[in-house]
C-alpha positions in Angstrom: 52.7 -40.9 171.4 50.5 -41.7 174.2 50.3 -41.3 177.9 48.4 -44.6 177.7 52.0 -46.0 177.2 52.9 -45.6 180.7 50.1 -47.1 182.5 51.7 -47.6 185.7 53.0 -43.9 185.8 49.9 -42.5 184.6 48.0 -44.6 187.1 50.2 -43.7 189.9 49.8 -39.9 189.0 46.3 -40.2 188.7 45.2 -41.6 191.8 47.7 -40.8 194.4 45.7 -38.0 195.9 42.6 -40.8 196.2 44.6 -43.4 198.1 41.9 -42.1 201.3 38.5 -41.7 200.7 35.7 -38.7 201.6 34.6 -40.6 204.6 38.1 -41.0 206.0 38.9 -37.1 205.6 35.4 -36.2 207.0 36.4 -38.6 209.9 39.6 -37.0 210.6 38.1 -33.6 210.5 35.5 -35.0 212.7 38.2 -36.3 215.2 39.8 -32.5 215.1 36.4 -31.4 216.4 36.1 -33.7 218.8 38.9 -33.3 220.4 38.7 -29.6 220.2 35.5 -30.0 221.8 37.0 -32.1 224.5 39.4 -29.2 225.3 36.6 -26.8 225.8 34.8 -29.5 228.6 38.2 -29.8 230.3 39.8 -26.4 230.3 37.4 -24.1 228.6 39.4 -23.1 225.9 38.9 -24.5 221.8 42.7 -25.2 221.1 43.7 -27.1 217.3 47.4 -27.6 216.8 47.9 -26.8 212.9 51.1 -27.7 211.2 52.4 -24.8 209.2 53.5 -26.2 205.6 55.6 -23.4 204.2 57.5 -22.6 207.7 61.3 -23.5 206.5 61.5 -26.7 209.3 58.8 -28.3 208.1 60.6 -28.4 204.6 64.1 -30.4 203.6 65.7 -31.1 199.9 65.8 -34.5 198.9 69.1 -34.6 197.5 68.3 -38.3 195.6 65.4 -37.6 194.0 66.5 -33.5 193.9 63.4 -32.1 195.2 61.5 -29.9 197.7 60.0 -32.7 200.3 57.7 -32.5 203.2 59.5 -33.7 206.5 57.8 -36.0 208.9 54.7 -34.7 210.4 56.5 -34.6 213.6 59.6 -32.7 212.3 56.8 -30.3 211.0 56.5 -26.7 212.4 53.1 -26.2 214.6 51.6 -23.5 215.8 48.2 -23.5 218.3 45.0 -21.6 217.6 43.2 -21.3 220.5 39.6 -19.3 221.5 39.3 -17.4 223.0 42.6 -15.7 222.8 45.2 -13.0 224.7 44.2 -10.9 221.3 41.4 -9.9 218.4 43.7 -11.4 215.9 43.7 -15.0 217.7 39.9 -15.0 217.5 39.9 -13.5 213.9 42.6 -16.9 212.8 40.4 -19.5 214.7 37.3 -18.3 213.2 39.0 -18.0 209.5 40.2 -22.0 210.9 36.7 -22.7 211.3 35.1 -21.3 208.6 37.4 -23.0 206.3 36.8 -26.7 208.3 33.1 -26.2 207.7 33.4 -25.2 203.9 36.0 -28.3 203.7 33.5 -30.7 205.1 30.8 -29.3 202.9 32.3 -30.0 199.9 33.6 -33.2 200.9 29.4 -34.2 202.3 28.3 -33.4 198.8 30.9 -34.3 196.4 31.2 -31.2 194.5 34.8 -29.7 193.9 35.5 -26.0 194.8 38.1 -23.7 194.1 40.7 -21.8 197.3 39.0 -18.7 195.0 35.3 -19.7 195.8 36.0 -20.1 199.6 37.5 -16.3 199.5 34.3 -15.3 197.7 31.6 -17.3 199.9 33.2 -15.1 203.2 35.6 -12.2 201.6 34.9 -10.0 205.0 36.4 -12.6 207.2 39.3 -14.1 204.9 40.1 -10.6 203.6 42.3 -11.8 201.4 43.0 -14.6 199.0 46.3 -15.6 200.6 44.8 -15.8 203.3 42.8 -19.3 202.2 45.8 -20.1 200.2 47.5 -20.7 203.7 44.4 -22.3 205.8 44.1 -25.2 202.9 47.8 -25.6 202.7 48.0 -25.7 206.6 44.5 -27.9 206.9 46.0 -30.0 204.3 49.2 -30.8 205.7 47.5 -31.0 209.5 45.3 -33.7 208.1 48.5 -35.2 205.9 46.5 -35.6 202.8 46.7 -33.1 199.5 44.7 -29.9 198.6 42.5 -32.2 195.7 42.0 -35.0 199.0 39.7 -32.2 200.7 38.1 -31.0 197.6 39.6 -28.1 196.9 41.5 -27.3 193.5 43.2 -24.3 192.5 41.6 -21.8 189.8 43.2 -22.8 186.4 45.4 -20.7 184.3 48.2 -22.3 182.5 47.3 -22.7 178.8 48.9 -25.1 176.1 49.1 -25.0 172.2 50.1 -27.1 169.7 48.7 -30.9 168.8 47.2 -33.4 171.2 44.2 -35.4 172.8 43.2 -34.9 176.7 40.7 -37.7 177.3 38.4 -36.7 180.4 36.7 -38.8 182.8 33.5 -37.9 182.4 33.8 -39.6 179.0 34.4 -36.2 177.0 37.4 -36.3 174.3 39.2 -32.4 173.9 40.7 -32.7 171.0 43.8 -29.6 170.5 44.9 -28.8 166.9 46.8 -25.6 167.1 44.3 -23.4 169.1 45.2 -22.0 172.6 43.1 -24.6 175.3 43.1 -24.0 179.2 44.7 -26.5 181.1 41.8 -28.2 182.6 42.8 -29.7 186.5 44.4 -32.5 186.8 41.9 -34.7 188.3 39.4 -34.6 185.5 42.2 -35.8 183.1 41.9 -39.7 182.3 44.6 -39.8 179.5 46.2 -37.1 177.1 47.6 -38.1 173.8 50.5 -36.8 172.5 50.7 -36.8 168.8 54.3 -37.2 167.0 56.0 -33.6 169.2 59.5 -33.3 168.9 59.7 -30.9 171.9 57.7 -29.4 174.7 58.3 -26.0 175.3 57.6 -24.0 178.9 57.4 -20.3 178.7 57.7 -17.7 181.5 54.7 -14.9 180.2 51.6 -15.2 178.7 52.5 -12.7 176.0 55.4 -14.5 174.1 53.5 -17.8 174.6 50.7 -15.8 172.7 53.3 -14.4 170.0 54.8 -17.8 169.6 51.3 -19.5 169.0 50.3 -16.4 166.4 53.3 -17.3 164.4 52.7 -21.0 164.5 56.0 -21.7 166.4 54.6 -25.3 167.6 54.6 -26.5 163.5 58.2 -24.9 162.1 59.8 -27.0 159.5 63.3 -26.6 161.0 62.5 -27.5 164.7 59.8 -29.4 164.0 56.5 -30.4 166.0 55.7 -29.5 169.7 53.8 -28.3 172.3 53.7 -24.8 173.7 53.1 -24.2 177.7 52.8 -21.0 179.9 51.7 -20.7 183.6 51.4 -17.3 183.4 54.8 -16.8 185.6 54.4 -19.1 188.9 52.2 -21.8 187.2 49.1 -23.0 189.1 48.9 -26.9 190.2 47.0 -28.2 186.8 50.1 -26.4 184.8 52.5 -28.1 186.7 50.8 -31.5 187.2 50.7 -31.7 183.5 54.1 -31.0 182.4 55.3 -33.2 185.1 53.2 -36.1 184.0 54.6 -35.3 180.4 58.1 -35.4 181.7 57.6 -39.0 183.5 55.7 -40.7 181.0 57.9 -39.4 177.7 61.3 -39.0 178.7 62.5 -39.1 175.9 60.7 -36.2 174.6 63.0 -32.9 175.0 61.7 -30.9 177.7 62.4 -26.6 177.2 61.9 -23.8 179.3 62.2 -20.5 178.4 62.4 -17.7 180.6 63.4 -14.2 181.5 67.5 -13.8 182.4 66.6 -12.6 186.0 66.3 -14.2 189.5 62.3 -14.8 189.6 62.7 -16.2 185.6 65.1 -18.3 187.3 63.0 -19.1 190.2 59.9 -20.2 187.7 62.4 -22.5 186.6 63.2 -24.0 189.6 59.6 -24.7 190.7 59.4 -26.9 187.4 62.2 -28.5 188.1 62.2 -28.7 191.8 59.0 -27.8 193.4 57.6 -25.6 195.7 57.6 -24.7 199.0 53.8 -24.8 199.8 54.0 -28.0 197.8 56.7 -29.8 199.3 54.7 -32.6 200.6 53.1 -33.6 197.3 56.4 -32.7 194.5 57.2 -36.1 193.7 54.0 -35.7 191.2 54.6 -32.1 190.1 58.1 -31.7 189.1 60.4 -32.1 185.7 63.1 -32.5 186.9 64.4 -33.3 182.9 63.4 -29.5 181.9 66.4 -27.9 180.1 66.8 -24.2 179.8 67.3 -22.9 176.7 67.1 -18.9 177.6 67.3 -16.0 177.8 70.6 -16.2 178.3 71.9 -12.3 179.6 75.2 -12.9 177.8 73.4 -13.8 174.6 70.4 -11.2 175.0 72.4 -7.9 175.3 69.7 -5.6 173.7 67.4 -7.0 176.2 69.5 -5.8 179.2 67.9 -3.7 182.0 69.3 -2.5 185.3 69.2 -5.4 187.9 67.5 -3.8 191.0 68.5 -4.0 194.7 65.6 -6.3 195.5 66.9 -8.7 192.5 70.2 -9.0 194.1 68.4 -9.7 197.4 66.4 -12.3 195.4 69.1 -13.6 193.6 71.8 -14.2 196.5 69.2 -16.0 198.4 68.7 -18.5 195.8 72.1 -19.2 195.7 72.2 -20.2 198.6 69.2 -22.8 198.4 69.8 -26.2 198.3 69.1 -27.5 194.7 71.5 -24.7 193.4 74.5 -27.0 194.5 73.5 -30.1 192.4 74.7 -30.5 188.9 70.7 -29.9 187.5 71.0 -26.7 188.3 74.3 -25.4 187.1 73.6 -23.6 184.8 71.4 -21.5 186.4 73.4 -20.8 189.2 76.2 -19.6 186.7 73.3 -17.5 185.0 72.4 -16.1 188.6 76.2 -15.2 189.3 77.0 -13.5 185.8 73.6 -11.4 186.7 75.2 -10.2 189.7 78.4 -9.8 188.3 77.0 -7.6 185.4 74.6 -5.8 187.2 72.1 -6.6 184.2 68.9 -8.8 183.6 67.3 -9.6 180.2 63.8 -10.1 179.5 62.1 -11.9 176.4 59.4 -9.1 175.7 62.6 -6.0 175.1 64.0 -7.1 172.1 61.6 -6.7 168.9 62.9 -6.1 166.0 62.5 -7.6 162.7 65.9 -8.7 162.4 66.4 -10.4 165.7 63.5 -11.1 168.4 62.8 -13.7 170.8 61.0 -16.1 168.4 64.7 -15.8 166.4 66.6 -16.8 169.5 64.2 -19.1 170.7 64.4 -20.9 167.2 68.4 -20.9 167.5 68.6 -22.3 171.2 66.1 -25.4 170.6 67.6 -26.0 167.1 70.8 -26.5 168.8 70.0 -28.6 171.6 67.9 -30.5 169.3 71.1 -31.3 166.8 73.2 -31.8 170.1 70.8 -34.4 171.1 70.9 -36.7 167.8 74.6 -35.9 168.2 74.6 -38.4 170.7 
């Protein structure tokens, strides 16, 4: 199989983040300046309204397409950095806001692609930390209304695949995958991937089993078949998600897996594949699978896995309950999973249970097995 085969999805998913060009950016950063510039002649203070992407009113649930969506810029939360300020910490935030602007509009001047990580590195005095740029962009982004790739700026890459397929890259280069582990490269270098006769994709939560599973040759078994193997490393980064997403829309009918720990962030992971993300609401459309089926751990099924659920897991897991997505029918059964956590007072994780009778490549085998005979069932 071949993302080729979708060429309007591929195409689409490929070149949404281009629909405005370097210049146009530049120019609206320009205009920002200009008007801040205009504020200083008038009233002798630099003010910039910024919209703040992860502040809960500038996010609502689709509940159509069952996603995390951006609302309308002007349903968007602002807030107003101003110099000079009532306080050090004003001063500190419009000079981070400036700094960032500048490094933005370099890298947009010469065409050259830099990670949020570089910009902490270039000024790590000022920034102070790497959340810190993680915000700015998102906020910058959102300000401007295009997406994080739009100014330039990727994420460092992290999530890593195994198993059998082609990514053919724009720059002309072919990386060929035949059962060795391969970094998922970003997105936006990506001009096709092949996927060569999988019967599955599996998603999983920690590097470590990922690793286990691709030492044992999990992605070629004779009775599950072919496949691919995925891990973000917990939270994946943007390439991770971008390419399981693109996977889900341009194969559906290739079974989609995810496997993760029994306890509220396991089940948060989930929900980001699924879903999407708050600091990503305004570009999820492109970056969710919403077809990804969980297949474990299950904490009824894992019992020798079981750990004490702490009080900040409760905390976790009763305010997922009460999000949005965990009404629809997609995420049923990991709402039930959530409540019989609560209810037992127990999580399970993959990496506990090791013995040579039972371990998680055992119960991993036994959950896709049977959704895979479930599925030719019907």
């Amino acid at each position: 199989m071949s993302f080729t085969q979708g060429d309007d999805v591929i195409e689409k998913i490929l070149n949404y983040r281009s629909e405005e060009s370097r210049e146009e950016i530049l120019s609206k950063i320009e205009t920002l300046i200009s008007d801040l510039m205009a504020g200083v002649a008038d009233t002798g203070l630099a003010t910039i309204r910024l919209s703040n992407r992860r502040a809960a009113e500038s996010i609502r649930f689709d509940k159509e397409k069952l996603h995390l969506t951006a609302r309308d810029a002007a349903d968007t939360k602002q807030s107003i950095i101003a110099f000079p300020g009532p306080t050090i910490l004003n001063s500190w935030r419009f000079a981070v806001l400036m700094r960032t602007l500048d490094i933005i509009s370099e890298s947009l001047t010469s065409g050259k692609v830099v990670t949020k990580r570089d910009i902490y590195y270039r000024e790590t005095w000022l920034f102070r930390n790497q959340s810190i740029v993680d915000r700015i962009v998102d906020d910058i982004g959102r300000t401007l209304n295009v997406s994080r790739a739009a100014l330039g700026i990727v994420a460092a890459q992290k999530g890593l695949a195994c198993g059998t397929f082609c990514m053919h890259k724009k720059d002309g280069t072919l990386m060929a995958v035949e059962g060795e582990i391969q970094l998922i490269p970003p997105f936006e270098e990506i001009k096709s991937v092949d996927v060569m006769d999988v019967d599955f994709v599996l998603v999983i939560e920690k590097e470590a089993i990922f690793r286990r599973l691709c030492s044992s040759k999990f992605y070629n078994r004779a009775d599950i078949g072919r496949s691919i193997l995925v891990t973000g490393k917990g939270y994946p980064d943007l390439s991770t998600r971008q390419f399981i997403s693109n996977i889900a829309a341009c194969h559906p009918d290739t079974p989609l897996f995810g496997a993760v720990d029994s306890d509220p962030y396991g089940i948060d992971i989930l929900c980001t594949y699924k879903f999407g993300s708050r600091a990503m609401a305004h570009e999820n459309s492109h970056l969710t699978a919403l077809k990804m089926e969980w297949v474990g751990v299950n904490v009824l099924e894992y019992e020798d896995g079981w750990t004490k659920l702490s009080v900040g897991d409760r905390k976790k897991a009763l305010k997922m309950l009460s999000l949005p997505w965990m009404e629809t029918e997609a995420a049923m059964a990991m709402r039930l999973e959530l409540q019989r956590m609560l209810f037992l007072g127990k999580k399970a994780e993959m990496n506990v249970v090791g013995t040579e009778a039972y371990n998680v490549i055992t119960y991993l085998t036994q959950a896709i097995k049977t959704r895979l005979d479930a599925l030719i069932t019907h």
